[in-house]
DRENDOMAR-709941 format. One record per residue: residue number from 1; residue in three letters; x negated, y negated, z negated of N, C-alpha, C in turn. Coordinates in nm, 3 decimals. Example, Ala and Ser with C-alpha at 12.3 -4.5 7.8 and 13.67 -1.06 7.14 Angstrom:
<nodes>
<1 'ALA' <-1.319 0.569 -0.780> <-1.230 0.450 -0.780> <-1.320 0.330 -0.780>>
<2 'SER' <-1.285 0.225 -0.708> <-1.367 0.106 -0.714> <-1.290 -0.003 -0.787>>
</nodes>
This chain:
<nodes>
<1 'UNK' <-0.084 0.117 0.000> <0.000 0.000 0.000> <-0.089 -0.124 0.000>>
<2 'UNK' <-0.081 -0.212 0.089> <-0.135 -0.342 0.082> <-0.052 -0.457 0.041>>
<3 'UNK' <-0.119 -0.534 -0.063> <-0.032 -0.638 -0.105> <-0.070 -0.745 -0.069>>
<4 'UNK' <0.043 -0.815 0.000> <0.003 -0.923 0.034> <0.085 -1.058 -0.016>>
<5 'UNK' <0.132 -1.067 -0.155> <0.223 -1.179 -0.198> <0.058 -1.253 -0.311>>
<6 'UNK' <0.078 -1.343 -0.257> <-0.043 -1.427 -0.358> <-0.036 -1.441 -0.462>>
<7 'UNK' <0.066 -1.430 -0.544> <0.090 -1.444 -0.686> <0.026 -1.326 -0.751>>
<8 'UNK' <0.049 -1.205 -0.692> <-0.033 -1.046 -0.697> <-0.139 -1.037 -0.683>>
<9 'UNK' <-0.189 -1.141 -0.565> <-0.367 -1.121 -0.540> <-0.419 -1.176 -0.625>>
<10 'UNK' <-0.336 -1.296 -0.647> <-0.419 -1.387 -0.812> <-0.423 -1.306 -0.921>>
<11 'UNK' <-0.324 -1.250 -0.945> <-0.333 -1.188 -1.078> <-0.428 -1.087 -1.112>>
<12 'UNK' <-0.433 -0.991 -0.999> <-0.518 -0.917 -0.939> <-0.670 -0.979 -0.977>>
<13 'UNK' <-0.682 -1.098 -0.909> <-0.833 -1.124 -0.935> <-0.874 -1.212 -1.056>>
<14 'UNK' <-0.771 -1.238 -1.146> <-0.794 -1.316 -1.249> <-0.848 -1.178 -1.333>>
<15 'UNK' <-0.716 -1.103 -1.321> <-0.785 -1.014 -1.446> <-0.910 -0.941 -1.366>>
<16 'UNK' <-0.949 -0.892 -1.245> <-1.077 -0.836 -1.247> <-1.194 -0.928 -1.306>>
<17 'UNK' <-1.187 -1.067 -1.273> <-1.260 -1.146 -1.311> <-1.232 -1.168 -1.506>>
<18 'UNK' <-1.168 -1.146 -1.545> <-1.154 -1.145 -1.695> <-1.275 -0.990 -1.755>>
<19 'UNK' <-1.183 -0.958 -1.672> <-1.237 -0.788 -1.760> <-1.429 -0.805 -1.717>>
<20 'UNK' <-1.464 -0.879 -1.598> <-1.629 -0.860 -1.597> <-1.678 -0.934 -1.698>>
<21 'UNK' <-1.579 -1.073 -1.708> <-1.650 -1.177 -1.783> <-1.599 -1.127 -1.970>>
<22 'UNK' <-1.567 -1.071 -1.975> <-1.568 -0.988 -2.142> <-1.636 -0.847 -2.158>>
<23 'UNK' <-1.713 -0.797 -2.063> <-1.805 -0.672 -2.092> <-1.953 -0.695 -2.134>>
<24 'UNK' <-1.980 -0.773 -2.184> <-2.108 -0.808 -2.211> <-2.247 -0.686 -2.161>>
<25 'UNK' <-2.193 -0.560 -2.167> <-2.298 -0.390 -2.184> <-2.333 -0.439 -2.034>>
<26 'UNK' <-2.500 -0.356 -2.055> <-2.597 -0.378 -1.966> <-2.594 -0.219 -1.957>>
<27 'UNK' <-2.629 -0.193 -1.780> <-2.667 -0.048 -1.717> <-2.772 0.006 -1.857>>
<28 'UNK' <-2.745 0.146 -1.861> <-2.860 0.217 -1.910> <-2.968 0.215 -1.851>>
<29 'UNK' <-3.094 0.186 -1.893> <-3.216 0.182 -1.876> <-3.254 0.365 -1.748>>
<30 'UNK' <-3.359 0.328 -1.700> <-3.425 0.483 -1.624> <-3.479 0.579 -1.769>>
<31 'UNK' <-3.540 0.499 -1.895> <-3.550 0.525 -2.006> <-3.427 0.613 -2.100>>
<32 'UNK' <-3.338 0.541 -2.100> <-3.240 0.569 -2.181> <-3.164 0.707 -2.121>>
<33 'UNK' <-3.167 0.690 -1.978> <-3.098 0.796 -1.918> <-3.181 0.915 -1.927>>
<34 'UNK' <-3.300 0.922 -1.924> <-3.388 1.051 -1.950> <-3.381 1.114 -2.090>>
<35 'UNK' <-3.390 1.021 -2.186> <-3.376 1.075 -2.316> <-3.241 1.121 -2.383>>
<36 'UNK' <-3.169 1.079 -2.304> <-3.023 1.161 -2.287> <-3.022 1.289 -2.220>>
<37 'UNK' <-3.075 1.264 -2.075> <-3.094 1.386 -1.988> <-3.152 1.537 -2.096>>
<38 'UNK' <-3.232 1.482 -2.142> <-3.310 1.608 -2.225> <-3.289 1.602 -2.335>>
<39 'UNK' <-3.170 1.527 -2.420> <-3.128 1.545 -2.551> <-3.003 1.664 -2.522>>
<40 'UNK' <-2.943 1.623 -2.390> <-2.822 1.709 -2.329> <-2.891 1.852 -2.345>>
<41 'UNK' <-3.008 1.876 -2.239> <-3.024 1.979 -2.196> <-3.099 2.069 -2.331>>
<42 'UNK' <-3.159 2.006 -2.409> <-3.206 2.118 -2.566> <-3.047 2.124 -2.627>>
<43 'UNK' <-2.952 2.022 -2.655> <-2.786 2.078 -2.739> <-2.731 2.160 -2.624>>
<44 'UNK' <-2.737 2.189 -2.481> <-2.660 2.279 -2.395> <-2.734 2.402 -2.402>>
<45 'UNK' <-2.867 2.395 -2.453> <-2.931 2.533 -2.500> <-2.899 2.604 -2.616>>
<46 'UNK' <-2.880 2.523 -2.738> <-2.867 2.537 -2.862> <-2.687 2.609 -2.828>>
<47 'UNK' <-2.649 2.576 -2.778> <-2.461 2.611 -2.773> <-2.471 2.727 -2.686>>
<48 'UNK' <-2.563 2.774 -2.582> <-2.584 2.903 -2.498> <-2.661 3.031 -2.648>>
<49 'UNK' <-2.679 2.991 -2.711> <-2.758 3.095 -2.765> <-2.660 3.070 -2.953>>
<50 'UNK' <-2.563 3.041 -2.906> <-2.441 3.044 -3.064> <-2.389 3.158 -3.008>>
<51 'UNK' <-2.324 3.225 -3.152> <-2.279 3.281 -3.125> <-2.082 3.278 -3.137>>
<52 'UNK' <-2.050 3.149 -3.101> <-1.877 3.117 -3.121> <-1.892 3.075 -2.957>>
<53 'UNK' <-1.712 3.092 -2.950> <-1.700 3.051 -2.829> <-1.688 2.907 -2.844>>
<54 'UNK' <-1.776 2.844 -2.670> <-1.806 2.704 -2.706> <-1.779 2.661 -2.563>>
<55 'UNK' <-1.718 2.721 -2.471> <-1.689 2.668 -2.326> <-1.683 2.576 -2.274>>
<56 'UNK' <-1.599 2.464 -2.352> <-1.530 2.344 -2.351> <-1.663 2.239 -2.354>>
<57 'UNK' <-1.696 2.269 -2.468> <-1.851 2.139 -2.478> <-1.970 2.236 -2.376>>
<58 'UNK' <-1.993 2.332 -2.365> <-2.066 2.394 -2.260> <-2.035 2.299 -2.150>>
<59 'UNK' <-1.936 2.325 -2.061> <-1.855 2.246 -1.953> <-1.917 2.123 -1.940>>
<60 'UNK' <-1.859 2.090 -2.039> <-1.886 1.935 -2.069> <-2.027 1.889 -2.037>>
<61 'UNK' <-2.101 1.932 -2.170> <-2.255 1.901 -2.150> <-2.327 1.927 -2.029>>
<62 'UNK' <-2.265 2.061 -1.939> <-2.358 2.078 -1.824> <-2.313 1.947 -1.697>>
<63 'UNK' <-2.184 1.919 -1.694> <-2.173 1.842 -1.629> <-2.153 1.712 -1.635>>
<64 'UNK' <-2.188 1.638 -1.772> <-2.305 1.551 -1.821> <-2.448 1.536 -1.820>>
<65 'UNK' <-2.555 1.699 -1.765> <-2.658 1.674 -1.776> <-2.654 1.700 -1.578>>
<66 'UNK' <-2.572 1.738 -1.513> <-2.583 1.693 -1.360> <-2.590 1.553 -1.372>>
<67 'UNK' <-2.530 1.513 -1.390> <-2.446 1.325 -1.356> <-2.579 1.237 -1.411>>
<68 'UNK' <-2.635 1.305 -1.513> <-2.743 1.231 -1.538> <-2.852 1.262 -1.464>>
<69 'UNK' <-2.887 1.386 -1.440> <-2.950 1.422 -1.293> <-2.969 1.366 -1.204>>
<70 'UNK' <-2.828 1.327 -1.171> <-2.833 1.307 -0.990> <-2.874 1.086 -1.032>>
<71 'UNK' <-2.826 1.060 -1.140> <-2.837 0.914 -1.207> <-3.040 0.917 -1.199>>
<72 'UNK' <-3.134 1.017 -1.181> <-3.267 1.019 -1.203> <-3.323 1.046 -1.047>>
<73 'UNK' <-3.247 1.071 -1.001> <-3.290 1.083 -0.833> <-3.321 1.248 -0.800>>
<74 'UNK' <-3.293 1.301 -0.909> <-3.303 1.489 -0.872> <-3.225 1.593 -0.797>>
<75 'UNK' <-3.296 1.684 -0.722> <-3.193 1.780 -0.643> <-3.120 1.878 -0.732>>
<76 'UNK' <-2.975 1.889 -0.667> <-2.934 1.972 -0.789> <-2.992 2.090 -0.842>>
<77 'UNK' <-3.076 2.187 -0.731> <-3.141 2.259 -0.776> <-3.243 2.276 -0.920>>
<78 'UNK' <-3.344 2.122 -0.892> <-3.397 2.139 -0.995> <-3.371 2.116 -1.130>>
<79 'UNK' <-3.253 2.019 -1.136> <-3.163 2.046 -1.240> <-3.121 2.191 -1.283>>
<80 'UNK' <-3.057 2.248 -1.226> <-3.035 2.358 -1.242> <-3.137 2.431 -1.314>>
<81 'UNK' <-3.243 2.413 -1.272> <-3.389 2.526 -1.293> <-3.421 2.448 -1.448>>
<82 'UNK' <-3.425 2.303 -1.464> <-3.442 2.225 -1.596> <-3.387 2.274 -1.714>>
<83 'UNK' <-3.234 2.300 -1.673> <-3.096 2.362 -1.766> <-3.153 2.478 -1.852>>
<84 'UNK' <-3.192 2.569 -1.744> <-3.237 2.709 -1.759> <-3.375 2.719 -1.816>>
<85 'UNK' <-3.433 2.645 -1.827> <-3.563 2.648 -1.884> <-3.599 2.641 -2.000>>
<86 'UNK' <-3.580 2.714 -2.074> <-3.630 2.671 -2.229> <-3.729 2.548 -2.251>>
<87 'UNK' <-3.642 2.435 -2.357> <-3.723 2.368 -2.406> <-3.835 2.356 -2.539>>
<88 'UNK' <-3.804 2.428 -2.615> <-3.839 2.469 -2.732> <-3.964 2.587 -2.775>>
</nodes>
């Protein structure tokens, strides 16, 4: 649907322009995202080797430590191979 009544486009761009100008948060650092990357991938190890079922945050964490992956410039492969690698 395209809108084209101006009262809509204004409103439209007031609040996009509200909501940028009240977010103050700055991108995560190349820093910040790595030490996440590999805080993910030692707790997605620690939850592979419990012994309760843990699927849900499994899920989760692995496809939190892709997204941060692909956020570092990596092929999914070697992610993959990272996951699997004992850190410890």
């Amino acid at each position: 649907m395209i809108i084209t009544d101006n009262e809509t486009v204004n409103a439209a761009e007031d609040l996009i322009r509200r909501h940028k100008e009240q977010r103050p948060e700055k991108p995560r650092t190349v820093q910040a995202i790595q030490a996440r990357y590999n805080q993910a991938i030692s707790q997605y190890q620690d939850l592979m080797q419990a012994q309760v079922d843990n699927r849900e945050q499994r899920v989760m964490l692995y496809s939190e430590i892709k997204t941060l992956g692909w956020c570092l410039g990596r092929e999914e492969a070697k992610i993959v191979k990272e996951i699997n690698t004992p850190v410890k």
